[in-house]
MARDREN-22649 format. One record per residue (C-alpha): x, y, z. Coordinates in steps of 0.25 Angstrom, whole numbers, padded with zeros to 4 digits, always signed. Example, Ala and Ser with C-alpha at 12.3 -4.5 7.8 and 13.67 -1.06 7.14 Angstrom:
+0049-0018+0031/+0055-0004+0029/
END
This chain:
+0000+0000+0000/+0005+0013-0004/+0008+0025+0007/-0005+0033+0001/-0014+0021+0002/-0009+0018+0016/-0009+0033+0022/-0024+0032+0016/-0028+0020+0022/-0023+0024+0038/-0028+0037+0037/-0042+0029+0033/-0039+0024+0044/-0035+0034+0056/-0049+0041+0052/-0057+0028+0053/-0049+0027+0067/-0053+0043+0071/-0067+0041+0066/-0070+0028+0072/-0062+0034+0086/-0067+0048+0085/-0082+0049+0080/-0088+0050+0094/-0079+0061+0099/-0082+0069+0087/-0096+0067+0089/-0095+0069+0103/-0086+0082+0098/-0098+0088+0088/-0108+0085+0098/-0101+0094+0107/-0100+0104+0097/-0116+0105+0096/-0118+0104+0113/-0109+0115+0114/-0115+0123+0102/-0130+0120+0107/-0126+0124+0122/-0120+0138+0117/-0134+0141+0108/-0140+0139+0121/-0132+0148+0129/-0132+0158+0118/-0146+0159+0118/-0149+0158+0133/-0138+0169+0136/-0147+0177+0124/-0159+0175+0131/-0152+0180+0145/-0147+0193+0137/-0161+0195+0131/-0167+0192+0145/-0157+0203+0151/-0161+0215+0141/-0175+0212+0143/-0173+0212+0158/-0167+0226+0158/-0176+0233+0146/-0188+0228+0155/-0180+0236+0167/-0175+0248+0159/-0193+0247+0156/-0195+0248+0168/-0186+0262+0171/-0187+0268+0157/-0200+0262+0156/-0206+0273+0144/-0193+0273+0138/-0191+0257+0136/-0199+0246+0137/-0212+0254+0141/-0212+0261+0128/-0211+0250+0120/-0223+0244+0111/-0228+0232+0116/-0237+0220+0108/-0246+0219+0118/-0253+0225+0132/-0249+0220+0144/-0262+0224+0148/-0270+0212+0140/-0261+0203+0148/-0270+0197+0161/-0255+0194+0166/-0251+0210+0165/-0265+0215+0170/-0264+0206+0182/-0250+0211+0185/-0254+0225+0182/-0264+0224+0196/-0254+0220+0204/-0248+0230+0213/-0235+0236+0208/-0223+0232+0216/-0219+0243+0225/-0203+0248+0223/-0199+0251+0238/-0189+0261+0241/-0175+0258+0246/-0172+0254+0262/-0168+0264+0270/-0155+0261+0275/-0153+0267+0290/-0147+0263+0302/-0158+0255+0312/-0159+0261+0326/-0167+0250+0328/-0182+0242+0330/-0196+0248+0330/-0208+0240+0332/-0222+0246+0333/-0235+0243+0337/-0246+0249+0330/-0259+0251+0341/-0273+0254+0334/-0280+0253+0323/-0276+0252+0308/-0275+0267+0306/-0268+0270+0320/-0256+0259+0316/-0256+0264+0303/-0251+0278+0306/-0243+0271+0318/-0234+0263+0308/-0231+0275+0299/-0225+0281+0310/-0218+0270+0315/-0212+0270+0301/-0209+0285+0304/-0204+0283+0316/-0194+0272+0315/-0189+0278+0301/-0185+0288+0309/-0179+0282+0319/-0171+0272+0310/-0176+0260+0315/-0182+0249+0310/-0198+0248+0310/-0204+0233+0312/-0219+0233+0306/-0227+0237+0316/-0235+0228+0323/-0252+0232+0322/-0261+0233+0334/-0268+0219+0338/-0275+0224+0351/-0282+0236+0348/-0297+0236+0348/-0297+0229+0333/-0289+0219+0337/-0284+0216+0324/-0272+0206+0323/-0267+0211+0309/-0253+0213+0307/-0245+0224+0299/-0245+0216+0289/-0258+0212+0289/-0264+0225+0286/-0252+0232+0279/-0242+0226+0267/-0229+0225+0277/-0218+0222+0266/-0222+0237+0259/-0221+0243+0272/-0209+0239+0275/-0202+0239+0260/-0209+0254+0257/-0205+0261+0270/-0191+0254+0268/-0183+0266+0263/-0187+0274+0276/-0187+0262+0288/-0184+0249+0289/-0196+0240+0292/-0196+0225+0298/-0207+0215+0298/-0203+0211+0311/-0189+0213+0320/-0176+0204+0317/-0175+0192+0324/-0166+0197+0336/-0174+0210+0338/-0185+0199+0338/-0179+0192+0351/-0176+0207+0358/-0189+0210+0358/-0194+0196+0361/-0185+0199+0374/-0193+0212+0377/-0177+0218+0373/-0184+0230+0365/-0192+0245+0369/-0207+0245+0368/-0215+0258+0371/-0228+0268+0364/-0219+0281+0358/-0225+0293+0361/-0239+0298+0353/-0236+0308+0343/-0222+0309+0345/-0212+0315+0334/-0198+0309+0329/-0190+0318+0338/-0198+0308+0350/-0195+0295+0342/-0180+0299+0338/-0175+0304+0353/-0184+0293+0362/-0189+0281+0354/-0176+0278+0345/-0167+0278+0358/-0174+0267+0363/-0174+0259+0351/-0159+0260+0348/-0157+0256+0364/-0168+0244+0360/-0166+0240+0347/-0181+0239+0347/-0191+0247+0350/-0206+0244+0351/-0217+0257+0351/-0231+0251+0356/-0239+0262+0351/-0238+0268+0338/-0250+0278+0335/-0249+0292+0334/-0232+0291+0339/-0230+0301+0329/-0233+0316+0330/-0242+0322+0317/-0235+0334+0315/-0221+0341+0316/-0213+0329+0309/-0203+0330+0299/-0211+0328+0286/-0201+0317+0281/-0208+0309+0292/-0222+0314+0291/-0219+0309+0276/-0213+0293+0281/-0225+0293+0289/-0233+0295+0276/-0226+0286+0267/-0227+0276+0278/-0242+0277+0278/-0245+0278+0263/-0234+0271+0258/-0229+0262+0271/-0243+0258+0274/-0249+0247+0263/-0261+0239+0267/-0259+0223+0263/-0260+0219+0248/-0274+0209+0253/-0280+0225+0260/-0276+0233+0249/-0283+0223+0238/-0296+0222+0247/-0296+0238+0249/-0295+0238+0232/-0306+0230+0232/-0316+0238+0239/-0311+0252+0235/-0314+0246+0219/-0328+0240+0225/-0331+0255+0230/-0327+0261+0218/-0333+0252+0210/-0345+0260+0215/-0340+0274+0214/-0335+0283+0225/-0336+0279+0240/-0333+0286+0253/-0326+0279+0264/-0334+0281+0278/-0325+0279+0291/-0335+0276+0298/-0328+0274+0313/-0342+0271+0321/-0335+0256+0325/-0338+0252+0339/-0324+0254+0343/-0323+0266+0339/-0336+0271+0347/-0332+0262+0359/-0319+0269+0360/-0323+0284+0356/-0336+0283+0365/-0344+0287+0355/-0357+0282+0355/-0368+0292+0348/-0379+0284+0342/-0377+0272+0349/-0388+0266+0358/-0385+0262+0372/-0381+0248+0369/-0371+0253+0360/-0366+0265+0370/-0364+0252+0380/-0356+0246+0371/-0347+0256+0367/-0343+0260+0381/-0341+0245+0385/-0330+0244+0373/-0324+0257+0376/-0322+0251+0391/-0317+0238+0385/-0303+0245+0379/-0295+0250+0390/-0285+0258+0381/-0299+0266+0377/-0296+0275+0388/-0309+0284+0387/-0320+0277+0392/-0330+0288+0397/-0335+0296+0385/-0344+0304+0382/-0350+0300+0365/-0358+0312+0363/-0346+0322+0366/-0338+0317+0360/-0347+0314+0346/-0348+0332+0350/-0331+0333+0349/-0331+0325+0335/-0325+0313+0342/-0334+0301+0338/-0335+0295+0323/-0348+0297+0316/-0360+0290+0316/-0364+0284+0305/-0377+0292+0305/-0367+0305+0308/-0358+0300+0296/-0371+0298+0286/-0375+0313+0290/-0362+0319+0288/-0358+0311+0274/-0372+0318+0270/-0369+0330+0275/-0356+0330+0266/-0365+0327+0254/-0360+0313+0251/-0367+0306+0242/-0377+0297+0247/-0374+0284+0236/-0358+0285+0240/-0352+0271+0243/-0347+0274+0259/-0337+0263+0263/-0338+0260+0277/-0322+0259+0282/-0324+0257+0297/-0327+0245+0305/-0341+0238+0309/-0348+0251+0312/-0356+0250+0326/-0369+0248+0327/-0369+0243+0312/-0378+0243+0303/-0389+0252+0311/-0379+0262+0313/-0373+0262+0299/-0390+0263+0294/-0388+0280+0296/-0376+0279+0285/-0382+0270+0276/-0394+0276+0275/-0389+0288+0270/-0377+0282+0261/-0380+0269+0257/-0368+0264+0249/-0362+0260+0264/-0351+0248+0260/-0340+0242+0268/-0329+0232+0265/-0338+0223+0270/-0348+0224+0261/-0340+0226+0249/-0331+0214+0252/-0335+0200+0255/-0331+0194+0268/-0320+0185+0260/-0313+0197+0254/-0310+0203+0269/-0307+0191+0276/-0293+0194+0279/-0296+0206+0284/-0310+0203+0291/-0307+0203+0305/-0293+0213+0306/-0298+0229+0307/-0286+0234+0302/-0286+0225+0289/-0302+0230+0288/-0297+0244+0290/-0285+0243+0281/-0296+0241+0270/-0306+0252+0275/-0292+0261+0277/-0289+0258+0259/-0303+0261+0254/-0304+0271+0264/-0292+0278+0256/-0298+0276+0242/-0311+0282+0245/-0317+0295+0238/-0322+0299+0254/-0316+0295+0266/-0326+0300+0278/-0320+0295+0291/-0331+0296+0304/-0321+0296+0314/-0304+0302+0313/-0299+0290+0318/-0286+0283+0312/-0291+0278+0300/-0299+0291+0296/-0284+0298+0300/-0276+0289+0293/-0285+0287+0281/-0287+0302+0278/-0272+0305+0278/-0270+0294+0267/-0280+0299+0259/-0275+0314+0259/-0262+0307+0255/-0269+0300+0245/-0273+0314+0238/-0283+0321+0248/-0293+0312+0247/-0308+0315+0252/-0308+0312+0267/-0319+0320+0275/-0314+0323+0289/-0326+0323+0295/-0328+0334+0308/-0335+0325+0318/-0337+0337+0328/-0345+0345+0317/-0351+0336+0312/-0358+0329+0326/-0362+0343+0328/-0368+0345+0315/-0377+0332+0313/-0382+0335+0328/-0386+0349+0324/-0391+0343+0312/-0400+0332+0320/-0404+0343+0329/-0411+0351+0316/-0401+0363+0319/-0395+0361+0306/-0402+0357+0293/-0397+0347+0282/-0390+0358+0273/-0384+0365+0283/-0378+0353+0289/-0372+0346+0278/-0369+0359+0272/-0360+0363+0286/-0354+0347+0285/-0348+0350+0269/-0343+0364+0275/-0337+0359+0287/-0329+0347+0278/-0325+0352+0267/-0310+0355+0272/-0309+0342+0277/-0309+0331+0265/-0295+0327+0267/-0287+0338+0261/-0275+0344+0262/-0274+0350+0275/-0264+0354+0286/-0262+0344+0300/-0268+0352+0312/-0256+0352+0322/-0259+0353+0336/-0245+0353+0343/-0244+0347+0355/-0259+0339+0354/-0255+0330+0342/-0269+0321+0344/-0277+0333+0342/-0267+0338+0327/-0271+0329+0314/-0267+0317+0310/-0253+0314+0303/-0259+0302+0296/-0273+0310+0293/-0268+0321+0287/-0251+0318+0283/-0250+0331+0274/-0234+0330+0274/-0237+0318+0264/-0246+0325+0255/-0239+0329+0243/-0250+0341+0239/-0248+0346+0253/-0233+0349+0249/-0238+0354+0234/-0247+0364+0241/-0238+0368+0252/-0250+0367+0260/-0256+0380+0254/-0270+0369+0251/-0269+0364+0264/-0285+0363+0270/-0286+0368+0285/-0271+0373+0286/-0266+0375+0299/
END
């Protein structure tokens, strides 16, 4: 065999060899190829999808500042509005942006305990709020009053939404839901101050007396918490905490606000309606002593419940001299004559925003004869939808205390808390109608008018007269130095707050002093 025919024949060979030996690995070799390929297709198109994700992220972000400029000025191939998801996302409450905390040095612990009604704690927290920003401590949600005549068990946050009142205060005072655990076990050792602070007291009183004895303690507990701080001659940076507290601070729970929704768009349903205070509640009468228009029986019974609360301290009084120096609520047949008298229409829905009132559907008989559109939340509710709040008086007044707010007229029959408290929200809310009703004048008026001194033109003619500066507008505090339970109200009428106030520099203001 020649040299050509041989090198042909091994070389044959060798590739026979490299074939038969190597097939597998090459295959092995271009199937990793393809794996490799496959996986970087992959990867390219998930890092694709991350980027896209990214840009999408910030435009909707960049929407959201530059919202005109950008993404909400863009055309769009449909309305959000057709889509039951959107509109079911559009009643929802919009989430609140909270301010920053306020960063501060704590001095220390302040727990509170509210005492009476819903009203009375309410205007309490706010200043304890003022009080404790003030002092840089830090404020535990104050514990609400169990034993007073309601004996109402409800907590704070049973009646108020305690996470917005802690995070929307946030940038002035730091709020706890409860102490730490090892102030917790000082207390439980009785290794903490507990005592009322002074009524009516001003910041100069909590800075020099209270916060020594909270740095010395550590914890600090005030017992009694109504009416602690003065009405007037206060910094208006604190008159203004106070406010916010209250306005802002304050937020009844999701479940109440819903319920007070629902019977405000019940009333409205049917046009305008005027919210009646009517404050003739048998503990109201019992502690007053006022008992005009009541049988005997009912006499009896007042005084024996009067005498039943020891921490009612007067016991002997005299009803119908009082009722003479304005100091009892209205009747209801009183009430129907003066809503008359101020010409109010007959067929006006009149919500009923008290509790059971005595004696009543005989004593209510002089109202709704003469203003039949009479309703409560009882009857525009069923019993299911006020279940959860059925047997707590705060809860049932926290309800009254919403629609109350969003009425066209608010005529309160007694200046209690709720009448105070609620007149100053609605002046905040824009001057809102809220008669004042002169009880004095008006006793004194209605008996003339029985008597046949004064005839029926005369006397509805003097009530319009006598009212028409007192409707809830701007007006000026009356400041009594020296006899703060005798000047207005802080919470009644917190002009400080009120942003026409400032616009007018007071030159509007009704009844100036």
């Amino acid at each position: 065999m020649c040299k050509a025919d041989k090198f042909l024949y091994h070389r044959k060979l060798w590739e026979m060899k490299v074939k038969f030996l190597g097939d597998s690995k090459i295959d092995k070799f271009k199937n990793s190829l393809v794996l490799r390929s496959r996986m970087s297709l992959w990867m390219i198109r998930a890092m694709t999808v991350l980027l896209l994700w990214s840009c999408f992220v910030h435009l909707v972000a960049m929407g959201e500042m530059w919202g005109p400029r950008l993404l909400k000025g863009w055309p769009s191939c449909f309305n959000h509005h057709d889509l039951p998801m959107a509109a079911e996302m559009a009643s929802l409450p919009m989430k609140t942006a909270f301010p920053p905390k306020r960063i501060y040095q704590n001095n220390g612990y302040l727990m509170v305990s509210c005492n009476g009604g819903l009203n009375q704690m309410r205007a309490a927290i706010c200043d304890m709020v003022t009080i404790a920003r003030y002092m840089n401590v830090t404020l535990i949600v104050p514990e609400l009053d169990k034993t007073s005549f309601w004996n109402d068990p409800s907590e704070f946050k049973d009646i108020f939404d305690v996470d917005h009142f802690i995070s929307s205060l946030r940038d002035e005072v730091r709020i706890l839901k409860e102490l730490p655990p090892r102030l917790k076990r000082r207390v439980r050792l009785g290794m903490y101050h507990t005592m009322p602070p002074i009524s009516w007291s001003n910041m100069s009183y909590y800075q020099d007396q209270i916060l020594p004895l909270v740095k010395k303690y550590k914890v600090v507990h005030l017992n009694k918490t109504d009416t602690r701080l003065a009405n007037n001659e206060l910094p208006v940076e604190i008159q203004k905490l106070r406010c916010r507290a209250n306005f802002n601070g304050l937020r009844f729970t999701p479940k109440i606000e819903e319920l007070g929704r629902r019977v405000v768009k019940i009333l409205r349903e049917k046009g305008p309606f005027l919210v009646l205070h009517l404050r003739y509640e048998m503990d109201m009468l019992a502690f007053s002593g006022c008992s005009h228009g009541c049988n005997r029986y009912e006499e009896e019974e007042l005084t024996r419940m009067r005498y039943a609360y020891p921490w009612w301290k007067e016991k002997v009084i005299d009803s119908e001299l009082k009722r003479k120096e304005g100091l009892c609520p209205l009747t209801p047949e009183e009430t129907a004559l003066t809503l008359s008298a101020l010409g109010i229409d007959r067929n006006v829905q009149i919500y009923i925003a008290a509790g059971e009132i005595y004696g009543g559907k005989r004593r209510l008989k002089a109202l709704t004869d003469v203003f039949p559109n009479v309703v409560r939340k009882e009857t525009l509710l069923d019993s299911s939808d006020l279940s959860f709040c059925q047997n707590y008086s705060s809860q049932m007044a926290a309800l009254d205390y919403l629609i109350s707010l969003e009425s066209d007229i608010f005529v309160p029959t007694y200046y209690g808390n709720m009448a105070k408290v609620v007149e100053g929200h609605r002046r905040f809310l824009g001057f809102k109608k809220t008669i004042e009703l002169n009880r004095k004048l008006l006793v004194k008026l209605i008996d003339e008018y029985y008597e046949g001194l004064l005839s029926w033109e005369v006397f509805s003619t003097t009530v319009k007269a006598f009212h028409a500066t007192r409707m809830g507008g701007p007006k000026r505090r009356l400041v009594i130095p020296n006899r703060p339970k005798e000047e207005d109200y802080f919470y009644a009428n917190p002009y400080e707050c009120l942003q026409l106030l400032h616009e007018n520099n007071g030159n509007s203001l009704e009844g100036t002093i």
